[in-house]
VOGU-3710 file (C-alpha; in Angstrom, 3 decimals, decimal comma):
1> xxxxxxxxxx> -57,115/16,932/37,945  -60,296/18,558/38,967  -61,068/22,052/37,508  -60,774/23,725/41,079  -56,733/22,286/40,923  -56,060/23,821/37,474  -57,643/26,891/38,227  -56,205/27,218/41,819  -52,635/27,962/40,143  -52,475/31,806/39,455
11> xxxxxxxxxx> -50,565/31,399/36,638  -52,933/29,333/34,510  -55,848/31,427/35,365  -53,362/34,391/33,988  -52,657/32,511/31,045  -56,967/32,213/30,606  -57,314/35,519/30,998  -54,978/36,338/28,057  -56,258/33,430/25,820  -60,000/35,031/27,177
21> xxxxxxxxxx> -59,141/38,000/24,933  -58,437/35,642/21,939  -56,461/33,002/20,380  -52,700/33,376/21,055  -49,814/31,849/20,262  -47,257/30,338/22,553  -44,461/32,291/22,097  -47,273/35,557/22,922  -48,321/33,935/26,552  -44,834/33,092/26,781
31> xxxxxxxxxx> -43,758/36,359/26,605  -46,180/38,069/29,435  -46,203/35,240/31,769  -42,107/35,682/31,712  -42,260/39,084/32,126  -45,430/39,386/35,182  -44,224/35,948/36,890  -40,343/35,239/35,954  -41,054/31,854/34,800  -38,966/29,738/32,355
41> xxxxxxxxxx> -40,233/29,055/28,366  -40,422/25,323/29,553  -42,498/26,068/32,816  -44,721/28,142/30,863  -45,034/25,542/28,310  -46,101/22,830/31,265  -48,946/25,129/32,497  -50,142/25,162/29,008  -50,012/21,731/28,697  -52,175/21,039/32,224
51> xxxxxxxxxx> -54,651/23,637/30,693  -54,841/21,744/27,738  -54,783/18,016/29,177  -57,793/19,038/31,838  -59,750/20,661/28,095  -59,316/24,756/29,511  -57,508/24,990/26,377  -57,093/23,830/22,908  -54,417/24,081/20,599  -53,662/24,387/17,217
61> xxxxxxxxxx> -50,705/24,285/14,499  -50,353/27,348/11,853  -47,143/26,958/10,075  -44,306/26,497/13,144  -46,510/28,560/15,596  -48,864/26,937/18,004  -52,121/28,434/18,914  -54,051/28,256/21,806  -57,564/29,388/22,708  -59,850/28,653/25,839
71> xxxxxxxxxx> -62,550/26,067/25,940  -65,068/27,395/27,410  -66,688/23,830/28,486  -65,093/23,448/31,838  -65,610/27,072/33,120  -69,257/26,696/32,074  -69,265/23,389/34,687  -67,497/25,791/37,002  -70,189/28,159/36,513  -73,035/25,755/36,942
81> xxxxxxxxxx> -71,505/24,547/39,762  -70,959/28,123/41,454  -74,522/29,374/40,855  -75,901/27,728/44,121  -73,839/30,267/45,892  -74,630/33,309/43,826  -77,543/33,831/46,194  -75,065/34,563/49,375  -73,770/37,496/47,199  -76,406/38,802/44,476
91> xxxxxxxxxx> -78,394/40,789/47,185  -75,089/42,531/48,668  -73,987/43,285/45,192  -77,713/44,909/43,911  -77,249/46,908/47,200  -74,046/48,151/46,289  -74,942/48,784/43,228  -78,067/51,117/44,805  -75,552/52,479/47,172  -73,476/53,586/43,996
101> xxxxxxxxxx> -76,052/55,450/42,226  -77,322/57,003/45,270  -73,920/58,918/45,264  -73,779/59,267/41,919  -76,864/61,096/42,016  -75,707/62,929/44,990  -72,451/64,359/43,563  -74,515/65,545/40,193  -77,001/67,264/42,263  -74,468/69,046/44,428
111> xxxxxxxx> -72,642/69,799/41,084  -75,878/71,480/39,913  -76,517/73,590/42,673  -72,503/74,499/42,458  -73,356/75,656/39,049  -76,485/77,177/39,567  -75,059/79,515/42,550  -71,986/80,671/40,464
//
């Protein structure tokens, strides 16, 4: 399955985002993707399973619990593979970013002089 397949699914790139934040364990990812996408245990359990197969995740016993982390090899070949087209984006983000503190720097001037004429 190529990475753009296993990521295109919105619930494995929810279940990256929790294992982003650290090593869970099944019952854990379980638990939230149930609750934010009404999934069965056994759906939830095949998701984990394509993540794993495709090397997004890895997996490992403790005791009866099974824990599962990211792998960050195939999102760094995502990344590789994405940075041709940062170019179309990086100058409209710096000039949002400009934009941004231009008003920033606007609204604590204007506080200033608020302060100032009080």
């Amino acid at each position: 399955m190529h990475a753009f397949d296993v990521l295109g699914d919105p619930v494995r790139r929810r279940i990256l985002e929790l294992l982003a934040d650290g090593e869970q364990s099944s019952g854990e990812v379980t638990a939230v993707i149930q609750r934010e996408f009404g999934i069965s245990q056994p759906a939830v359990s095949q998701h984990l399973r394509v993540l794993r197969d495709n090397g997004f995740a890895s997996v490992r016993a403790e005791g009866t619990r099974r824990l599962y982390a990211v792998e960050p090899g195939p999102l760094q070949e995502i990344d590789l593979w994405l940075e041709r087209f940062r170019g179309f984006w990086g100058p409209h983000l710096d000039a949002l970013a400009t934009e941004l503190a231009r008003g920033k720097r606007r609204r604590r001037m204007e506080s200033e002089r608020e302060k100032d004429t009080r």
